[in-house]
C-alpha positions in Angstrom: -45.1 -22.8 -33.1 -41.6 -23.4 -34.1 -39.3 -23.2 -30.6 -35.9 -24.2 -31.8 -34.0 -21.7 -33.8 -30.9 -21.7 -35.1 -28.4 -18.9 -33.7 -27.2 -16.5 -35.8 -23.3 -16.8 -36.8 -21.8 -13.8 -34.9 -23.5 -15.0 -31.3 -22.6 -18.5 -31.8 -18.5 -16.9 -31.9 -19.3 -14.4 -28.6 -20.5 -17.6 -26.7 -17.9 -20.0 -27.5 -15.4 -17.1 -26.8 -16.5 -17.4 -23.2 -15.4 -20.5 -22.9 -11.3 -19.2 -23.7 -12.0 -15.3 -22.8 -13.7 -14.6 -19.7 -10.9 -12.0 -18.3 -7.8 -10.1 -19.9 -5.3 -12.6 -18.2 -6.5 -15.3 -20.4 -6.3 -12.8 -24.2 -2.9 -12.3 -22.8 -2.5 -15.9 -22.1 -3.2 -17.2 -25.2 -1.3 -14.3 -27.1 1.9 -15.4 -25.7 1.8 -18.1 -26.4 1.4 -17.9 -30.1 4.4 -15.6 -29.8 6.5 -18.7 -28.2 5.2 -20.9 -31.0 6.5 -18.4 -33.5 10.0 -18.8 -31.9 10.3 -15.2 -30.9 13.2 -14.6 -28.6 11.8 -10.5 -28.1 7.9 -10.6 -27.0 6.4 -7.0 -25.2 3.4 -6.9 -23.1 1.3 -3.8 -23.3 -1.4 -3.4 -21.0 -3.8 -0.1 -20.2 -6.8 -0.6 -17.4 -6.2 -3.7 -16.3 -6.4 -4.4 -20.0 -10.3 -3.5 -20.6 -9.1 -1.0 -22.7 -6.0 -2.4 -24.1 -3.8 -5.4 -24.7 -1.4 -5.5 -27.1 1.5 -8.1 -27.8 4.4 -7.7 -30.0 7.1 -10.3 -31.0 9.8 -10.8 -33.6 8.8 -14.4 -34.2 8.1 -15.9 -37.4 5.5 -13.9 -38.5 2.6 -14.9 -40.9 1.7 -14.5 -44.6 -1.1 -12.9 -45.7 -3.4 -16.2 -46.1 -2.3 -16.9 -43.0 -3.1 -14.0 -41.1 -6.4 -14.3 -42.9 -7.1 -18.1 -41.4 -6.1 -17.4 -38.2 -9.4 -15.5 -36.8 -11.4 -18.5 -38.1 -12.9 -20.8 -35.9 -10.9 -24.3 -35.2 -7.7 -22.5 -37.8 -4.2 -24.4 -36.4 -1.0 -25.1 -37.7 -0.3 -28.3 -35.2 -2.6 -30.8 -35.7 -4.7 -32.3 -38.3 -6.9 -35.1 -36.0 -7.7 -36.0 -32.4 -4.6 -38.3 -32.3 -2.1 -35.6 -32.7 -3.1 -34.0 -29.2 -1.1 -37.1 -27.8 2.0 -35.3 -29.0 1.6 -32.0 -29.5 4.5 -30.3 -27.5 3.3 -26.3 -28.2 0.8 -24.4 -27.5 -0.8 -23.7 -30.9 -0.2 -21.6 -33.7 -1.8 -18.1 -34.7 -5.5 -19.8 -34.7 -6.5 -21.4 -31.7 -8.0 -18.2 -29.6 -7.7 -15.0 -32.3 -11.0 -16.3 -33.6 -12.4 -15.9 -29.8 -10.3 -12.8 -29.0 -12.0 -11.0 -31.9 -15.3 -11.9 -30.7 -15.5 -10.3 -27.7 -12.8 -7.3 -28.4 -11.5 -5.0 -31.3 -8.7 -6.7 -33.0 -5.7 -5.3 -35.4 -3.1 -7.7 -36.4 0.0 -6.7 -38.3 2.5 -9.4 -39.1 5.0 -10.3 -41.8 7.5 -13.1 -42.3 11.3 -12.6 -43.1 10.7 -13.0 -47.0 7.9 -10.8 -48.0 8.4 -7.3 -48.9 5.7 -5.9 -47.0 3.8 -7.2 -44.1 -0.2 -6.9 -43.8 -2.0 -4.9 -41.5 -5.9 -6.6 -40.8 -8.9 -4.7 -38.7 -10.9 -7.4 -37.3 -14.4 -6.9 -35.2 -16.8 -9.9 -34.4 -14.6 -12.6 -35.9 -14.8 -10.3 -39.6 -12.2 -8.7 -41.5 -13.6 -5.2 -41.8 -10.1 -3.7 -43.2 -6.7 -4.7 -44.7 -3.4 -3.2 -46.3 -0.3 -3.8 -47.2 2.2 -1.7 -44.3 5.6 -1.7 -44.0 6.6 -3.6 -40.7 9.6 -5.3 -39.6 9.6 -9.4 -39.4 7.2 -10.7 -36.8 4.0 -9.9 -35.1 1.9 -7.5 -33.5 -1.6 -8.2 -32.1 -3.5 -5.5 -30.5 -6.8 -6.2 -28.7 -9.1 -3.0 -27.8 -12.1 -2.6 -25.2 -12.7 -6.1 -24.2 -16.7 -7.2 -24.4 -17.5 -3.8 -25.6 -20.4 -6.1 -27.4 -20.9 -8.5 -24.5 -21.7 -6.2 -21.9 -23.3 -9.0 -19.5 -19.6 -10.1 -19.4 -18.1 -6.7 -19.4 -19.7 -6.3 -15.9 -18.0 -8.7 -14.0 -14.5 -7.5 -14.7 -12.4 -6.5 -11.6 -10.7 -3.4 -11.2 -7.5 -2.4 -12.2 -5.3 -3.8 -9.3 -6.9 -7.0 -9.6 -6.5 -7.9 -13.5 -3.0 -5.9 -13.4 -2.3 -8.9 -10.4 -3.6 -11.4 -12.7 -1.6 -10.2 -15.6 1.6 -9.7 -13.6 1.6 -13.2 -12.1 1.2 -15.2 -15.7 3.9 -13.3 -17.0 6.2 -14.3 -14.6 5.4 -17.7 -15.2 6.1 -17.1 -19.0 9.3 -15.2 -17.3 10.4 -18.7 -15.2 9.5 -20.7 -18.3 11.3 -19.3 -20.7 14.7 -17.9 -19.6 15.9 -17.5 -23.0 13.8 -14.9 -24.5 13.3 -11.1 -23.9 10.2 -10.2 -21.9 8.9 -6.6 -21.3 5.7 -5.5 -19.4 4.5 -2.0 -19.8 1.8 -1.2 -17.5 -0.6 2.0 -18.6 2.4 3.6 -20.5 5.0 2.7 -17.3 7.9 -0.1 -17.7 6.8 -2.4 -15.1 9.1 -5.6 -15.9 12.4 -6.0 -18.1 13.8 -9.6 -17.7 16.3 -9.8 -20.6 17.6 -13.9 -21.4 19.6 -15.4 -18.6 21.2 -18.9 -18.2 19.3 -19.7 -15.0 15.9 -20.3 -13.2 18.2 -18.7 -9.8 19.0 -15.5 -12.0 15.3 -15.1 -13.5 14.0 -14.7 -9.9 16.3 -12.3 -9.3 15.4 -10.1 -12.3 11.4 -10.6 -11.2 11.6 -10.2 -7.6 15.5 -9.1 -6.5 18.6 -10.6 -5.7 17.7 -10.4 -1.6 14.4 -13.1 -2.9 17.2 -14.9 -5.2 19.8 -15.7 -2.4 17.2 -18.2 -0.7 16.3 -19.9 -3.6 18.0 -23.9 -3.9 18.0 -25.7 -6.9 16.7 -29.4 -7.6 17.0 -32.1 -10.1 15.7 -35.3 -10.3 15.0 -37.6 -12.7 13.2 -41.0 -12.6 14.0 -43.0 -15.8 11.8 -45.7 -15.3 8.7 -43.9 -15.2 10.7 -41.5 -17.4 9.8 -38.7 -15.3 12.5 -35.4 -14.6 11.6 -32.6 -12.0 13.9 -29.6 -11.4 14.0 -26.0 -10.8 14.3 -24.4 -7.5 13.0 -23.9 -4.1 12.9 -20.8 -1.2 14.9 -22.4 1.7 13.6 -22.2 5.2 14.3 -18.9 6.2 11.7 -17.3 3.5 8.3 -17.3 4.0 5.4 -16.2 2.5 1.5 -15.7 3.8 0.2 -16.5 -0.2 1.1 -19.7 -2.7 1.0 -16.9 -5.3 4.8 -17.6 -5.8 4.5 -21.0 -6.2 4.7 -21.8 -9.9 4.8 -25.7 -11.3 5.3 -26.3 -15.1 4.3 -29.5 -16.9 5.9 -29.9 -20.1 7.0 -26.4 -21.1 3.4 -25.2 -19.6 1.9 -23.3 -16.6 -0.4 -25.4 -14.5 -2.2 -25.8 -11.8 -2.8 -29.3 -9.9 -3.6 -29.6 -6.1 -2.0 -33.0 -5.6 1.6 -30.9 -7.0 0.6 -27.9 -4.3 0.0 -31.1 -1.3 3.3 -32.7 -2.3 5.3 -29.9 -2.0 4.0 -28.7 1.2 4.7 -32.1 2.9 8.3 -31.8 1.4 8.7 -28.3 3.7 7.0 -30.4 6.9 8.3 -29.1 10.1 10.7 -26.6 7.9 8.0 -24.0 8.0 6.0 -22.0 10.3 2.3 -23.1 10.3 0.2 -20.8 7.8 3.1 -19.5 5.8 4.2 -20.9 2.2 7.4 -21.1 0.1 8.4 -20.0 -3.5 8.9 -22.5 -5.8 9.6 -23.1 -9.5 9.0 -26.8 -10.3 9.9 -28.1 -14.1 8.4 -31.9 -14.9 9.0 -33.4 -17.9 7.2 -36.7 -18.8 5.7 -38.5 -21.4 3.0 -36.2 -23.3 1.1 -39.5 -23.4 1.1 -40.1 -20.0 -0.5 -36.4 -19.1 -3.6 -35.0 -20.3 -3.7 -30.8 -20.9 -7.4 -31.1 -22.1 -9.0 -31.5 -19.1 -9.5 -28.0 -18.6 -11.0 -25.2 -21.7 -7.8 -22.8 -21.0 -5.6 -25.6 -20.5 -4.9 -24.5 -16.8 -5.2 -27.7 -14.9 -3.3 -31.4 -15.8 -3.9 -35.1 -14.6 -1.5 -37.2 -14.7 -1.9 -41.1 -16.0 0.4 -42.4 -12.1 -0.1 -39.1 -10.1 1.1 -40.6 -7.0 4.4 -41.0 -8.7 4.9 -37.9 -9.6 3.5 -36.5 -5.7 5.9 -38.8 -4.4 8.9 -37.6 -6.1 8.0 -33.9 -5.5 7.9 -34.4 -1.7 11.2 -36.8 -1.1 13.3 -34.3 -3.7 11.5 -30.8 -1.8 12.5 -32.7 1.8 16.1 -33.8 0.5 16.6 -30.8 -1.1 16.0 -29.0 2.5 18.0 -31.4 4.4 20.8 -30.4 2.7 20.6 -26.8 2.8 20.0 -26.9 6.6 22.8 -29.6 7.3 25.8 -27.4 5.0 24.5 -24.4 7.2 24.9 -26.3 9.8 28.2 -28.2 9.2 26.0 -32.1 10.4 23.5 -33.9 9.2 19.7 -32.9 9.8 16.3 -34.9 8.9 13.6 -33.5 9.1 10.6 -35.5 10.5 8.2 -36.8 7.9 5.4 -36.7 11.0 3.0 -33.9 10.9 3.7 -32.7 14.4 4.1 -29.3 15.6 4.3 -27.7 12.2 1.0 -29.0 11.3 -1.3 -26.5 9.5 -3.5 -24.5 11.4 -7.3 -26.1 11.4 -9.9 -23.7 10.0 -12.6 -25.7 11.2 -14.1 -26.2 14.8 -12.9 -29.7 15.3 -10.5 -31.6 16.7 -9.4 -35.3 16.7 -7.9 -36.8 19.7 -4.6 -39.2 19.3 -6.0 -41.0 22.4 -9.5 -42.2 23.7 -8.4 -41.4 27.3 -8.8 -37.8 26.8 -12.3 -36.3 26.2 -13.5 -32.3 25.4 -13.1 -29.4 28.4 -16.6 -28.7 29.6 -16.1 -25.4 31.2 -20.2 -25.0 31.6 -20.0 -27.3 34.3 -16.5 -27.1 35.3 -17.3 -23.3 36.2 -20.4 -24.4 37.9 -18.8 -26.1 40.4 -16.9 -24.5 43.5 -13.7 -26.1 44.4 -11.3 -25.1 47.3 -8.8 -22.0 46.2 -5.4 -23.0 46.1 -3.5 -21.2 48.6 0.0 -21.1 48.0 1.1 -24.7 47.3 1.3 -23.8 43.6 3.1 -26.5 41.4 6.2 -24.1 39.9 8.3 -26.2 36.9 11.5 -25.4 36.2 12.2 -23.9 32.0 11.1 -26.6 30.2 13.5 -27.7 27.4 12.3 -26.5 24.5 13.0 -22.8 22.0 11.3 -20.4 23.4 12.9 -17.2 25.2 12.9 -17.1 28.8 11.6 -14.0 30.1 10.1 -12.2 33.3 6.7 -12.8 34.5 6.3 -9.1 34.6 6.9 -9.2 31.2 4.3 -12.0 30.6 1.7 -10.4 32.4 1.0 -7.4 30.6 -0.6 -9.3 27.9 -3.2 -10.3 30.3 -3.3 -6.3 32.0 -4.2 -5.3 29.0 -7.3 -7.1 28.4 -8.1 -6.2 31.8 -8.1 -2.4 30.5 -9.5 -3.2 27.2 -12.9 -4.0 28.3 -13.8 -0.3 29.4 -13.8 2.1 26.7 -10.8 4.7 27.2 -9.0 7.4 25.0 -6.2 7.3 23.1 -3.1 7.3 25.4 0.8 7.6 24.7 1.6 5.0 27.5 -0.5 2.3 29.7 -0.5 1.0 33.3 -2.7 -1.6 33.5 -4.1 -2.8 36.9 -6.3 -6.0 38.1 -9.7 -5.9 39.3 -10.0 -8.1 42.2 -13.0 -8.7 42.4 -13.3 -10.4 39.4 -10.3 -12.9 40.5 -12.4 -13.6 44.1 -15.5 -14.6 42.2 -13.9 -17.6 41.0 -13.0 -20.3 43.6 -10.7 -23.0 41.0 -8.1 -25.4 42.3 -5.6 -24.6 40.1 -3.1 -26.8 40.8 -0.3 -24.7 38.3 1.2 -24.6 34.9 3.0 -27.4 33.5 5.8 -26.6 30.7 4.5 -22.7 30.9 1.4 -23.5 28.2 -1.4 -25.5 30.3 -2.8 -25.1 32.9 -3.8 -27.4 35.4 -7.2 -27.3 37.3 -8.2 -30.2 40.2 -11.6 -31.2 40.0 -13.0 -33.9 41.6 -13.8 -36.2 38.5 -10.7 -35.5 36.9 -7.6 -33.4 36.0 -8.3 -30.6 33.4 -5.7 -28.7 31.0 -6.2 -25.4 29.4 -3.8 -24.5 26.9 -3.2 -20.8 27.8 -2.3 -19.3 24.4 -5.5 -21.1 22.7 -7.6 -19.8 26.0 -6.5 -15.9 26.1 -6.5 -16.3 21.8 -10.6 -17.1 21.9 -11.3 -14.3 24.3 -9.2 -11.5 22.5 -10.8 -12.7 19.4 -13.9 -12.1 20.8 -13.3 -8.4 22.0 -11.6 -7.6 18.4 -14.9 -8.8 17.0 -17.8 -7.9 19.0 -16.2 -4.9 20.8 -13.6 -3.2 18.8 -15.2 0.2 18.4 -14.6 0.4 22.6 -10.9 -1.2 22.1 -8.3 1.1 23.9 -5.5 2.5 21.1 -2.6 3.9 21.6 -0.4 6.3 19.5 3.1 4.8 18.6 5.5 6.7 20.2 7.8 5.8 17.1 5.3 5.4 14.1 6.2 2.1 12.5 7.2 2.8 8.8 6.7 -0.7 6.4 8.2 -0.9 3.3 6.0 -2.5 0.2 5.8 -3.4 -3.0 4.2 -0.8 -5.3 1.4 -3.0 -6.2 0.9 -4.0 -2.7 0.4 -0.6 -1.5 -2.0 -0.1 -4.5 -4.1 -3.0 -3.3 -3.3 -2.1 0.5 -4.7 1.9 0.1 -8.3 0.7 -1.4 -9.1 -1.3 2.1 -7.4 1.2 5.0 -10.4 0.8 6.5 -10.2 -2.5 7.4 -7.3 -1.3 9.3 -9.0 2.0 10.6 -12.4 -0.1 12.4 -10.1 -2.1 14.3 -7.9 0.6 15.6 -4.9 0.6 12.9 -3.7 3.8 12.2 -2.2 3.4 8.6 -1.0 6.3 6.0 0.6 6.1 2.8 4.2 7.2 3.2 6.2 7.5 -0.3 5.5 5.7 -3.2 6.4 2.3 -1.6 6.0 2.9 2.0 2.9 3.2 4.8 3.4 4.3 8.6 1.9 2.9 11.7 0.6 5.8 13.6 -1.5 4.2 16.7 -2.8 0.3 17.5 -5.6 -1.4 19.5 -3.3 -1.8 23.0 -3.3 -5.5 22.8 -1.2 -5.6 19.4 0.9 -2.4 20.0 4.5 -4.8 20.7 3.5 -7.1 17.8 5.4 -7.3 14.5 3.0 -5.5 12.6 4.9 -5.5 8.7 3.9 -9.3 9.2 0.3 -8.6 9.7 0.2 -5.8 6.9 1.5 -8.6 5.2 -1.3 -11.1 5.8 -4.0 -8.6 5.2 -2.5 -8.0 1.8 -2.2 -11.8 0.6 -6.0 -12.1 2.4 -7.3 -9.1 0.0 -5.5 -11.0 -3.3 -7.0 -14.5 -2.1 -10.6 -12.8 -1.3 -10.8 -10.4 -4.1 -13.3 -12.0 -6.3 -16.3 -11.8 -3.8 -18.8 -8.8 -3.4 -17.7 -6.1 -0.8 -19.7 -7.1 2.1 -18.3 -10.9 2.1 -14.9 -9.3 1.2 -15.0 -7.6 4.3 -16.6 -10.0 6.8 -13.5 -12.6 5.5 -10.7 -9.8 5.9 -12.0 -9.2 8.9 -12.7 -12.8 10.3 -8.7 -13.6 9.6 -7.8 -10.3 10.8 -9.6 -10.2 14.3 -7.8 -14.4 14.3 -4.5 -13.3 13.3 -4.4 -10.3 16.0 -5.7 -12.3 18.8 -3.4 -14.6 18.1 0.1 -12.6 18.2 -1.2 -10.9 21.0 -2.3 -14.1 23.0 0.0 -14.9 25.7 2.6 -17.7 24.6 3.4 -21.5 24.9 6.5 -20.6 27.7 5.2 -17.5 29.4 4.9 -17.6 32.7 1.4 -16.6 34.7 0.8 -16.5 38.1 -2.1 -17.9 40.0 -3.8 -14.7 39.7 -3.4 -14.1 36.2 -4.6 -18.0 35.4 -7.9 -17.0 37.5 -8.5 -13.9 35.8 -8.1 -15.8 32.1 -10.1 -18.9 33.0 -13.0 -16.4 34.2 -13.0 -14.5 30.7 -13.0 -17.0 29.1 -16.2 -18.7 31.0 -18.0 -15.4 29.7 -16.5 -16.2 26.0 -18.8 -17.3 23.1 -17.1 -20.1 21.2 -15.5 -20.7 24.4 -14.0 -25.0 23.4 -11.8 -23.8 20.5 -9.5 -21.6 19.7 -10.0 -19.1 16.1 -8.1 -21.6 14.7 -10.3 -24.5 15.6 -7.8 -25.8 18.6 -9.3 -27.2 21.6 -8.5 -24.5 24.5 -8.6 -27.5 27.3 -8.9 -31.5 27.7 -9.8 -33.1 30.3 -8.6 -36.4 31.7 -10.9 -38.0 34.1 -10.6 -39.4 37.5 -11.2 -43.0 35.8 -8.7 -42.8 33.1 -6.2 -42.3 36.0 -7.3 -44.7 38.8 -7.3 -47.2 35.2 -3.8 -46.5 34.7 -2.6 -47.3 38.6 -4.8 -50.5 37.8 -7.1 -49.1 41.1 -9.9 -50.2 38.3 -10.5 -52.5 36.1 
């Protein structure tokens, strides 16, 4: 019995049109830039559901002939190149060819186009790669490509399209990097019928931010330019300086050759450029431009063309990070009126670790054992409590009153109690006379210091009060204490933020957040768990949102579980005590025994040890009492 057949010609077009289509983004993508190619300097972006139902792009380009228009849905149709040599050289993106043979595979096509000479342009139905109308229509010079109900044949494909927010995100974000690529054309984006960008030509990449995102985001940007002649390598474009932030990279654009692309080496490099210029877990905006040789970059490694390697990658890395880090050190040292250098050491603006481990600098130093630490009953320090002065460093001196209610409040927290308009925490003291530690003190305000007879151990106090508030967000936060804001805290958003915010308040809602939709580009804070009620909580909100974008592709219940994982993290975290607050003994004892009854107990959420200790060996080593 015969087993290999051939496919028939229609299915053969719908499978190869997955490897270019396999979400609106990419139609739109791909008609773009066919209207770049056609040197429009007016291009309009019309999009309806997320653009299921419709994409349409219109330009005042070149336009096409009839025979032309006609070529252009067939397979492998291009006006650039005529062998496998050419794709050395080819500095567009294709021309009226490349993807309209896959876009009218998987959706209902109409194109209408006409060049400046004829006297009419042509008006073509397409469906499944054929023509099933034509006429002659009158139209004005250009092109107009309208694509209707995307996979309405493939419905296995159809399926696994997002919803609208998501594909409208998608959508958004690659015209801005058309947008940042191309300052001197015209773009429009109409969003189900509503004007949702108008950037009309401007002189500079510093002006194109400000039409996308607003002058406020524009006034931090920096320019840069570079150029290597030897390796014939340019970089420019411009920067966020270090007083913007973000909690996404979705506003980091790089640009290889006139195109949009993607490259982890490029995302590295420029982070190391912003080393100890930025808070840990927060990124810049960027718009990076390189030019190099075409032959010395392939596009092709990728079936969208989305991703590039380079032929001396490290070259290219290099000079990203020294221009990023120059670029800052100027900035910072006109702001300044003198000279600044930022450290190329990774050392307290490292990245936060996601993982449970930890490598030590130094072989003297060995993991905190609090299961037999706790075991053991030392003498309670009475009174001789080692008391430093401030230490020199930035943080803000403050009251240990002030300190202390962070840890009052977990005290509180672990009995279920109503919603309340104001607290007054109080310590249990039995739970302090259980535990009989030396605790010799804190040294610098952040570790404390515990005597033990084989050694010396430090606790690092934010790391230690971070794992056990993580712990009651996560296994107890239906009996968290809230408290209703005395002054609800109104946040201002962007509209699409809020869009994506309102489908997941109740992420916010099962862990005590109190959130409403307040205007068209506002929410309200109306009550918070106790622990986070002084935290700044637009910066959260913030968060959340840039965790729903980054985990939106998975299925709800691993959606939530992550939101909620870097939630719970993120709120035990700015509601931890800090690196500088002062604690009395009593408060150290009470932390040190919640945190012996703490799962996960070593490390911190963020995979920081919470103590080290140093042993009695290592010391009596050092005063050369052993050998």
């Amino acid at each position: 019995m015969q087993k290999i057949k051939l496919l028939p010609e229609h299915e053969i077009h719908k499978i190869a049109a997955g490897q270019v289509v396999d979400r609106p983004a990419n139609i739109v993508k791909e008609l773009i830039e066919n209207s770049i190619d056609a040197g429009s300097t007016q291009i309009s972006l019309y999009i309806e559901d997320g653009g299921k139902e419709l994409i349409r792009v219109s330009d005042n380009g070149c336009g096409m002939l009839e025979v032309d228009a006609k070529k252009s849905i067939q397979k492998h149709a291009t006006s650039k190149i005529r062998s496998l040599d050419d794709l050395e050289s080819i500095n567009t993106f294709g021309f009226r060819g490349e993807a309209l043979a896959s876009i009218s595979a998987v959706s209902k096509v109409t194109i209408l186009t006409k060049e400046e000479k004829a006297e009419q342009g042509i008006k073509l139905e397409v469906q499944e790669s054929n023509i099933t109308d034509e006429s002659l229509v009158p139209f004005n010079t250009g092109t107009d490509i309208i694509a209707k109900n995307l996979f309405y044949n493939v419905p296995a494909r159809q399926k696994f399209l997002k919803k609208r927010e998501t594909e409208n995100r998608h959508i958004t974000q690659l015209l801005h990097s058309f947008c940042l690529d191309y300052l001197a054309i015209h773009f429009k984006l109409f969003i189900d019928g509503k004007v949702s960008l108008n950037c009309p030509p401007t002189k500079d990449i510093v002006s194109r931010t400000a039409q996308i995102w607003g002058h406020s985001f524009a006034e931090h940007m920096i320019p840069i330019e570079v150029e290597k002649p030897d390796k014939k390598i340019t970089i420019s474009g411009a920067i966020t300086n270090h007083q913007y932030f973000r909690y996404d990279r979705s506003n980091i654009f790089f640009f290889v050759n006139k195109r949009w692309i993607k490259n982890h080496q490029l995302s590295n490099a420029l982070l190391k450029g912003y080393l100890n210029a930025m808070p840990p877990g927060k990124y810049p905006a960027a718009c990076i431009f390189i030019q190099v040789d075409p032959k010395e970059v392939d596009v092709n490694t990728h079936p969208r063309k989305e991703e590039v390697k380079f032929l001396h990658p490290r070259t290219v890395a290099s000079l990203l990070q020294t221009t990023v880090k120059k670029a800052l050190e100027e900035h910072l040292s006109a702001q300044l009126h003198k000279k600044v250098t930022l450290s190329s050491q990774d050392q307290q603006m490292r990245p936060q670790q996601t993982d449970n481990t930890y490598s030590s600098a130094s072989s003297n130093f060995q993991p905190f054992n609090f299961d037999s630490f706790l075991k053991q009953s030392a003498q309670k320090t009475s009174g001789n409590v080692y008391t430093p002065q401030p230490a020199e460093q930035n943080v803000p001196e403050e009251t240990p009153v002030q300190h202390s209610s962070r840890i009052e409040q977990l005290e509180q927290a672990q009995q279920p109690t109503p919603i309340q308009t104001s607290i007054t925490p109080s310590y249990t003291q039995h739970a302090i006379e259980q535990q009989q530690y030396n605790i010799v003190g804190q040294f610098k305000r952040t570790y404390i210091l515990i005597e033990k007879e084989d050694g010396l151990f430090f606790v690092d106090q934010h790391a230690a009060h971070e794992r056990v508030l993580y712990q009651i967000f996560s296994k107890r936060f239906e009996e968290m204490a809230t408290v209703k804001l005395l002054f609800p805290q109104i946040i201002s958003l962007k509209e699409d933020d809020i869009m994506a915010l309102e489908r997941h308040l109740e992420i916010f809602k099962s862990n005590g957040i109190e959130i409403e939709v307040f205007g068209e580009n506002q929410i309200i804070v109306q009550s918070t768990p106790v622990h986070i009620k002084d935290i700044n909580m637009q910066e959260l909100v913030q968060e959340v949102i840039a965790w729903i974008y980054e985990y939106q592709e998975l299925d709800k219940d691993e959606f939530f579980k992550k939101v909620n994982e870097k939630m719970h993290a993120q709120m035990s975290c700015k509601a931890a005590i800090k690196a500088g607050d002062t604690m009395t003994i009593e408060q150290m004892e009470k932390l040190l025994a919640d945190l012996e009854k703490t799962e996960n107990r070593f490390t911190c959420p963020h995979g920081r040890p919470t103590g080290w200790i140093l042993t009695i060996h290592d010391i009596e080593k050092k005063f050369k009492r052993k050998l």
